[in-house]
N, C-alpha and C positions, 0 to 999 in steps of 0.2 A: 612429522605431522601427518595425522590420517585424511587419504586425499577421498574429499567430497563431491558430490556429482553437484554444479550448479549449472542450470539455466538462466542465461539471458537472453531477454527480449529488448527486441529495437523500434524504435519506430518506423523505420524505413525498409529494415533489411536483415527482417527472416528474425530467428534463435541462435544464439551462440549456447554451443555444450561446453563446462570447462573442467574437464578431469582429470588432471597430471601431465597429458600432453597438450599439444599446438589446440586450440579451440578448433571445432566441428561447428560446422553451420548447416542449418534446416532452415526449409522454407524461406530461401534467400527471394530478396526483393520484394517482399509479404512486407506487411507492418501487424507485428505482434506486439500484444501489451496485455496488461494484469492476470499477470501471472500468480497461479495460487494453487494449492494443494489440492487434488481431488477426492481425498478421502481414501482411494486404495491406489499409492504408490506412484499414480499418474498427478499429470499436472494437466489444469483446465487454463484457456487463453482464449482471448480474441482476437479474431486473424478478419486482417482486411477492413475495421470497422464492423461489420455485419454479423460473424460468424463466430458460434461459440463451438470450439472446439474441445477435444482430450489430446493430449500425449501422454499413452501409457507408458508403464515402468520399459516397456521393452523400445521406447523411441517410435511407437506406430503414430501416426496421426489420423482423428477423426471426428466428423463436425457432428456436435450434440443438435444444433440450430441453429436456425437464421434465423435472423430479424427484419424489419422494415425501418427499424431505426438502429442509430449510430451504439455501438456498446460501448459501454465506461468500463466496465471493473465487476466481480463476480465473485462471489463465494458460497462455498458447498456447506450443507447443515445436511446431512445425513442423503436421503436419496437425492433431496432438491437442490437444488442448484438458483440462487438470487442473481440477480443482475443488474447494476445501475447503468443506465444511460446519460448521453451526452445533453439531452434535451430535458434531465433531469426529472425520470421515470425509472421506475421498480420492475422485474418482470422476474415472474417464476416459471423454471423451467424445468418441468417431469423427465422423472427417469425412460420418459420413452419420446423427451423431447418436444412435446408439446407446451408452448409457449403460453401464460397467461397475462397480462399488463395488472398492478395490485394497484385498482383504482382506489383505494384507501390514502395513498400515500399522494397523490391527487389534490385530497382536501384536509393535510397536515396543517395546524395552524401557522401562521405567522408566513404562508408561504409567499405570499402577497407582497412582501419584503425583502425574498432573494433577490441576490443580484450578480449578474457573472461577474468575473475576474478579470481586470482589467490594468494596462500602463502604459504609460505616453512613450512610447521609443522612436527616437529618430525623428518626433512630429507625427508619430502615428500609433493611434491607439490600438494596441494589440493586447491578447489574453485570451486562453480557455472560453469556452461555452458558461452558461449557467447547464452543472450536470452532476452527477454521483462523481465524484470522486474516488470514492473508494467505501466499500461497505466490508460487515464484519458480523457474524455468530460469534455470541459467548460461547462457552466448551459443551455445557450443556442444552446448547440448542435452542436454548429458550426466548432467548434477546435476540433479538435485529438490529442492526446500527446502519445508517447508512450517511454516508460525509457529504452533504452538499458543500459544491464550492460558486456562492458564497452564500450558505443557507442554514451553518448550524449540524447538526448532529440529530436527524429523527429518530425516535426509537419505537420499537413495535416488539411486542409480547405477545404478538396472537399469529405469527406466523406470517406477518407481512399484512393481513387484512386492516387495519387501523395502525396508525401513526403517532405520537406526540412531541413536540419539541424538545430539545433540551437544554442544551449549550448556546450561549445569544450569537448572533447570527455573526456580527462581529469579529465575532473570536478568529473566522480566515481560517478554519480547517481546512487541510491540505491531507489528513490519515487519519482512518482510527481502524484501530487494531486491539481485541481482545486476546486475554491470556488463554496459552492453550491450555492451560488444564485449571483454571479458577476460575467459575463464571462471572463472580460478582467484580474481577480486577479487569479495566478496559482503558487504554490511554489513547491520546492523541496527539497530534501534531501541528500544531497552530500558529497564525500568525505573533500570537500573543504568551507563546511561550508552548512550554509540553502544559499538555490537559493530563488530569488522571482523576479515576474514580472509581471508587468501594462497592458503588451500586450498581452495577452491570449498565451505566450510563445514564441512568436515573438523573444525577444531579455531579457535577465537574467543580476539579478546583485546577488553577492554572500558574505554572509558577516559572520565572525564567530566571532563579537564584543560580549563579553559575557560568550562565551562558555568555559569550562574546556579543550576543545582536540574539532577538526573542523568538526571531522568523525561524519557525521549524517545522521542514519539508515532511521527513519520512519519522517512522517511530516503528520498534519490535520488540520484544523479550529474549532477553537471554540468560537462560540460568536465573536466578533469583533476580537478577537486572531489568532494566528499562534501560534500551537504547535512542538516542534521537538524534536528529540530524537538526545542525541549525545554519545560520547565515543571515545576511546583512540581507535577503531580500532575495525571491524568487530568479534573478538574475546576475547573482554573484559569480566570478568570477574564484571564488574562495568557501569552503564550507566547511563545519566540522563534525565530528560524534564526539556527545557525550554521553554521560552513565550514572545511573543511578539506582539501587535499590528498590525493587518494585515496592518493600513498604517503607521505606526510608524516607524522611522529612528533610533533609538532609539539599544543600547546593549540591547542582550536577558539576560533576567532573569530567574533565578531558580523556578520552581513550587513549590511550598511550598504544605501546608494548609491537611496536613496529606498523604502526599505523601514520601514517602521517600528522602532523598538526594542524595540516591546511588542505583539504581535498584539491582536486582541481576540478572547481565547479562542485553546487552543491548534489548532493544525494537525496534526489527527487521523490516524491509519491513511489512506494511500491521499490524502492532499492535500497533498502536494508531488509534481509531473508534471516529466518533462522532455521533450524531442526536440529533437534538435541541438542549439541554442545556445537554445532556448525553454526559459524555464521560470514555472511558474506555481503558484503558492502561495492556499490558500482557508485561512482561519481556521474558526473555530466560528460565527462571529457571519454569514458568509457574503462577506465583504470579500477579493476575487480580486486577487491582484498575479500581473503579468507580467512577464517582463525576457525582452530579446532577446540579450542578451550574456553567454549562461551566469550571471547573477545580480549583474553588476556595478552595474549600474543598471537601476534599478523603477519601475512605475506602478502605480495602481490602477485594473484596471479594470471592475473592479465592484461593488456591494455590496448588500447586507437581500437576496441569496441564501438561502434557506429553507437550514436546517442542512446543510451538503454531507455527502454517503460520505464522497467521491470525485472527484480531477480529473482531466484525458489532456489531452493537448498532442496534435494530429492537424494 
């Protein structure tokens, strides 16, 4: 198997490097999350809640900006750089760092209707913020997507200045993730099954033909594939990937081929990675699989990983 450089992020404690040997840790005792590609060989994160940072190809770290508010999740469209917050705001941030807030996204319709994320445990109610979730550019640049959780899927074609709804609010997105090199193919991760859609997010169909339980966490592409992570519920104890044909009509299937049947613990927002024919999968419990052949055949190759964000295949 050809061995892949992955990144994991933690919530509590730093990056784990995993490349053939014993994991490397950076930025121990940090809380790092949403981890994503930077466009030239590095990977962009947020460190501390506050700070967007780079780690370039060569392992340096360095912080692009601060904020005054909490970061969600980030991704790069050519020089810019997007950012969702916790408090469930857009901010563009310049190749020289300077911060804007896209008060468009502000007076999206139906925002009046979000509502954070929520579950009774133990006799007390716990869950996430109302915030981005996780945002996404089509290949071409042109589309914005960004996942409120629990607010729907906005999308914006003018570079973040204006907004429109699209997927019903309901639906409990958890991902959305476009194709790297098709702009019009963009899917999701939903309470209500995997979302997919032809129109670069325009308008969603949502299907859970296949699945064990509808609830699904993460979602990525591999090779001509759609990956998704599913479970019985934000809190499982239990999770799985399945596969399917990014134009396939077709029930999802089980990932086989030395992946387990049952993760331990589901695979979160932001922990299924791909690039090129790598791909790599982190559980709840911290248990990293690889596969070099788009997901045919797996290994593990790491685990008691402190609770990950966040993976990237680099």
């Amino acid at each position: 198997m050809t061995t892949s450089t992955v990144l994991v992020a933690t919530w509590r404690d730093g990056l784990f490097v995993v490349s053939g040997g014993t994991p490397g840790q950076e930025l121990a005792n940090h809380s790092v999350r949403a981890l994503a590609p930077d466009g030239h060989g590095g990977a962009l994160a947020i460190v501390d809640g506050c700070s967007l940072c780079r780690r370039a190809a060569d392992g340096v770290w360095s912080t692009i900006a601060t904020a005054e508010f909490n970061l969600a999740c980030c991704v790069a469209a050519g020089d810019v750089i997007y950012v969702g917050t916790d408090d469930a705001r857009v901010l563009r941030v310049s190749a020289a760092g300077e911060i804007e807030q896209l008060r468009g996204f502000d007076g999206v319709a139906g925002r009046d209707k979000w509502y954070a994320g929520a579950a009774l445990i133990n006799g007390k109610l716990v869950g996430p913020p109302l915030g981005i979730r996780s945002i996404t550019a089509t290949s071409d640049g042109a589309v914005l997507l960004a996942n409120v959780h629990v607010g729907g899927i906005p999308r914006s074609v003018d570079g973040g200045a204006t907004w429109q709804p699209t997927i019903d609010v309901d639906s409990d997105v958890h991902e959305v993730r476009a194709h790297p090199n098709r702009p019009g193919v963009v899917v999701a991760a939903a309470a209500v099954g995997l979302c997919t859609s032809s129109d670069a997010g325009a308008t969603w169909d949502a299907d859970r033909a296949g699945l064990h339980a509808s609830y699904c966490s993460a979602v990525g592409f591999a090779g001509d594939d759609v990956l998704v992570a599913a479970a019985a519920d934000q809190f499982a104890t239990q999770g799985a990937i399945y596969r399917r044909g990014v134009d396939e009509h077709a029930p999802l299937v089980t990932v086989a081929g030395g992946l387990p049947a049952w993760l331990d613990g589901i695979a979160d927002t932001g922990c299924i990675a791909t690039h090129g024919s790598a791909v790599a999968i982190a559980d709840r419990k911290g248990n990293l699989y690889l596969s070099a052949d788009t997901g045919r055949t797996w290994s593990r190759r790491a685990d008691g990983i402190p609770t990950p964000s966040s993976v990237l295949v680099v």
